[in-house]
C-alpha positions in Angstrom: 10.9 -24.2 14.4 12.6 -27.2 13.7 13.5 -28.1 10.0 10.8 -31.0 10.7 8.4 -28.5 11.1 9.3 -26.1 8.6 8.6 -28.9 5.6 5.6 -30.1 7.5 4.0 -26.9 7.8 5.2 -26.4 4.3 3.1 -29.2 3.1 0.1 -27.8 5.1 0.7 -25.0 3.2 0.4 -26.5 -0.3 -2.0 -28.6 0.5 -4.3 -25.6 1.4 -3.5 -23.0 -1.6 -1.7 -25.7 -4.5 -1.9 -23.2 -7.4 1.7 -21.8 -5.3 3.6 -24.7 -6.2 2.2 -25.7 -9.8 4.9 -26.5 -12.0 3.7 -24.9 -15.3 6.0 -27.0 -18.5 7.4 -23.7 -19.4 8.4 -23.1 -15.8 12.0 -21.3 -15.4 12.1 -22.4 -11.5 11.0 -25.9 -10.9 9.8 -26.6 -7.3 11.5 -29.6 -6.2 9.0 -32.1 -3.8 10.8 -35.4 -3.4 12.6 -35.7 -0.3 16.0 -36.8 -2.4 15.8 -33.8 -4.4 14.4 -31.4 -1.2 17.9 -32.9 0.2 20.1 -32.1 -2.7 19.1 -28.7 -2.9 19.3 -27.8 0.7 23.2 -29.3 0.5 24.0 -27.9 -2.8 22.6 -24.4 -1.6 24.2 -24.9 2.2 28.0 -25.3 0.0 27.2 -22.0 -1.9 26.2 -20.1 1.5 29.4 -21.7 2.8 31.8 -20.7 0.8 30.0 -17.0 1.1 30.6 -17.1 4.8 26.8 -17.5 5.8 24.7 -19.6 8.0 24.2 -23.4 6.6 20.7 -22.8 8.4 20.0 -20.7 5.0 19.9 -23.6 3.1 16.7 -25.5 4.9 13.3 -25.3 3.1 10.0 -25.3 4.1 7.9 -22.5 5.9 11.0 -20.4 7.9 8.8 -17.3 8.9 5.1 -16.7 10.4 3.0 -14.4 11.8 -0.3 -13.1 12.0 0.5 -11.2 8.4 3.1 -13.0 6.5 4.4 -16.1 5.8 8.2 -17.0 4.4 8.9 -20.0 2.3 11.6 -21.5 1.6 11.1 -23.7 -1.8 13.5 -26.4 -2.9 14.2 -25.6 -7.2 16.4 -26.6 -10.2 17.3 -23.3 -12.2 17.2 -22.5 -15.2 20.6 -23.5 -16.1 19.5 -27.2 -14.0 21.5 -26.5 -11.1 19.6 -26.8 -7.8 19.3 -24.7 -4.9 16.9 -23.0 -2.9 14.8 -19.5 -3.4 12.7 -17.4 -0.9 9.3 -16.4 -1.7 6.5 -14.2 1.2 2.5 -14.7 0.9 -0.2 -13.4 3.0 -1.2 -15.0 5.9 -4.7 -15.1 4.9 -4.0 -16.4 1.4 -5.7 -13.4 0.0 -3.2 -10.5 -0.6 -5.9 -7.7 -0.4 -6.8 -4.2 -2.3 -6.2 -1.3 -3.3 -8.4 2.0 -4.0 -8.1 5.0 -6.1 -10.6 7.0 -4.4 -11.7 10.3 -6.5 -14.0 13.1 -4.9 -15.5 16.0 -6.6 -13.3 15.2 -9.5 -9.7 15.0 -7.0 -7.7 12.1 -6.1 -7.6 11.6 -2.6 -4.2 10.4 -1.3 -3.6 9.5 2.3 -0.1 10.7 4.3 0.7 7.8 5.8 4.1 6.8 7.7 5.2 3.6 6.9 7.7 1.7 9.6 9.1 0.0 6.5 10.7 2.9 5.2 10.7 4.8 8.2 9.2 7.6 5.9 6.0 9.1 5.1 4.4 8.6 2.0 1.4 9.7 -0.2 -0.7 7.0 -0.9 -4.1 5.6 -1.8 -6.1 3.3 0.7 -5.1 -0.3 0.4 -5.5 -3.3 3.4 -4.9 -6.9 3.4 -7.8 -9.5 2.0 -10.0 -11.3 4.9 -11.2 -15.0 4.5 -14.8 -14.6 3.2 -14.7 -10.7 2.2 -15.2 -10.5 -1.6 -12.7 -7.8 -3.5 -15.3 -5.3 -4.0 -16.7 -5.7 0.1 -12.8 -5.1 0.9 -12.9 -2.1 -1.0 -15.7 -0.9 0.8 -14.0 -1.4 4.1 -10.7 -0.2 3.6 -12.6 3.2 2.7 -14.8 3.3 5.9 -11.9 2.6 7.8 -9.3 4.4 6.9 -10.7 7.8 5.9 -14.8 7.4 6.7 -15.6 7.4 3.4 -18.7 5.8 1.6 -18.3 4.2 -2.0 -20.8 5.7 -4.7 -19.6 3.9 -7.8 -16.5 1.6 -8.0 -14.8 0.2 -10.9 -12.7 -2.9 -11.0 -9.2 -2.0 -12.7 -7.6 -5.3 -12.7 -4.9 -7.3 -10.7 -1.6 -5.8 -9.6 1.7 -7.9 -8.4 3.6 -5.3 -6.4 6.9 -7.2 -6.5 6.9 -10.4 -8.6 10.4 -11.7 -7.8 9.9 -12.6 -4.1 5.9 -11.9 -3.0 3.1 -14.1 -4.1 1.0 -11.3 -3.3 -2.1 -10.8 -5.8 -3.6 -7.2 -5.3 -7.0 -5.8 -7.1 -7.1 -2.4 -7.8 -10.2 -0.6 -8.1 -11.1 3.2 -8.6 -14.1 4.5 -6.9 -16.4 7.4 -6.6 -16.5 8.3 -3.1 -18.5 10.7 -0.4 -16.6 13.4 1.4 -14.2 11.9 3.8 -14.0 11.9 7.5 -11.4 11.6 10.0 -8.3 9.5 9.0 -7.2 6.2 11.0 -4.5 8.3 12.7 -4.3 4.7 15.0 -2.9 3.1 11.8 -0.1 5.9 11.0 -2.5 7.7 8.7 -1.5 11.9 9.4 -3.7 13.5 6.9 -5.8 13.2 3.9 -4.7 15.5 1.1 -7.1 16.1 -2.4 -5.2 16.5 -5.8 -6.2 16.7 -9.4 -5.1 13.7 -11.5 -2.9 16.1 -13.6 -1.1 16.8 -9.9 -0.6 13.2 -9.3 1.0 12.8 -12.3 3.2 15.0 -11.9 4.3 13.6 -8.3 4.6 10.3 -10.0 7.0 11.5 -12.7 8.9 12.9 -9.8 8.4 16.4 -9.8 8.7 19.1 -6.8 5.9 19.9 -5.0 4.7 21.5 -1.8 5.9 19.8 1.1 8.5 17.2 2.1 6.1 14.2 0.7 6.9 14.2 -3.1 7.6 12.1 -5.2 5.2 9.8 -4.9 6.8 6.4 -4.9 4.3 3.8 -3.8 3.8 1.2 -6.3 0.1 0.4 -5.6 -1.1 3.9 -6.2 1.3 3.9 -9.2 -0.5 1.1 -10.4 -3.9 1.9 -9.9 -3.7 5.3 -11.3 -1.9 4.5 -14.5 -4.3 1.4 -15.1 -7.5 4.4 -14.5 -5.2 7.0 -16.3 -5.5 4.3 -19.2 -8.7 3.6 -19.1 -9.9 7.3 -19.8 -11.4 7.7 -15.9 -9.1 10.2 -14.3 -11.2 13.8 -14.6 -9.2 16.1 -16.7 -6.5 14.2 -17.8 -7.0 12.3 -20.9 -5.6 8.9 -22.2 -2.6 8.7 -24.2 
């Protein structure tokens, strides 16, 4: 993609989801938009990769990645301290970052092994997908569930937005717990090995980081993190009261 392209499927970009490039008053990083500061910023950031020993091509802004799943941006700013320069940020595809469940039967937490080709690692985790264009939150929630580990929703509670890594993602999770019927089979298809049950007071303690049985502890994924200490909070885990 030329650098043409990049800024023009940039604007498409911004055109389509503008509260990404709202430039609150009290805003640190101010997105640059004028083509004589766009240009400033790529050539002040293309001296500073320069004299690192890295590509000039690092400098250019606009969209530089996409696929199906994610999209890369490269935004033109002015810092905090007024210099200019450039700063990469990822959002979903769709626009709509997706969900995450805490799924709890018969008064367990069910937790999914999963092997993630990030980390090249398996990991215990709780049921999470990207959003779809025209699925509601709570209908995502639904789904992921089915999906995953052929599970039904009885009762689900809405615990709030999560921002898994606010320094480069855009990404705006909702986490919700939710009463579920006896799981299924797993979505081995999706890297999903095995669905273990554990009582809240359990999770905890794989949060915190303490040994358990088998190779899959601690638990280090930030989504369940989330969801459980927002639920943990709340007074809805069974058995382990809020602080």
């Amino acid at each position: 993609m030329s650098s043409r392209e990049q800024r023009s499927r940039y604007s498409q970009i911004k055109e389509k989801w503008p509260e990404l490039f709202v430039n609150r008053p009290d805003a640190s990083y101010q997105i640059l938009d004028s083509p004589e500061l766009v240009a400033e910023a790529e050539s002040a950031e293309e001296e500073n990769l320069r004299g690192r020993g890295m590509p000039a091509a690092w400098s250019l802004t606009g969209v530089v990645y996409e696929d199906p799943y994610l999209i890369v941006l490269r935004d033109a700013v002015r810092r905090p301290d007024g210099s200019m320069g450039t700063y990469v940020r990822t959002m979903p595809a769709s626009g709509f970052a997706g969900v995450a469940v805490l799924p709890l039967c018969g008064g367990k937490i069910v937790l999914l092994r999963h092997f993630r080709h990030a980390t090249r690692n398996w990991h215990l985790e709780i049921p999470r997908g990207y959003g779809e264009v025209g699925v509601s939150a709570t209908d995502q929630a639904a789904q992921e569930l089915r999906e995953e580990i052929e599970a039904d929703i009885t009762s689900l509670v809405h615990l709030g937005p999560f921002h898994s890594n606010t320094g480069t993602a855009t990404d705006q999770v909702e986490l919700f717990l939710a009463e579920i019927s006896t799981p299924g089979a797993p979505q081995r298809a999706e890297g999903i090995g095995g669905i273990e049950f554990r009582t809240p007071y359990q999770v905890a303690q794989l949060i915190r980081g303490d040994a358990g049985p088998g190779p899959l502890t601690p638990i280090t994924d930030s989504f369940t993190m989330g969801a459980f200490t927002r639920a943990w909070l709340r007074g809805l885990l069974p058995g382990l009261s809020a602080p």
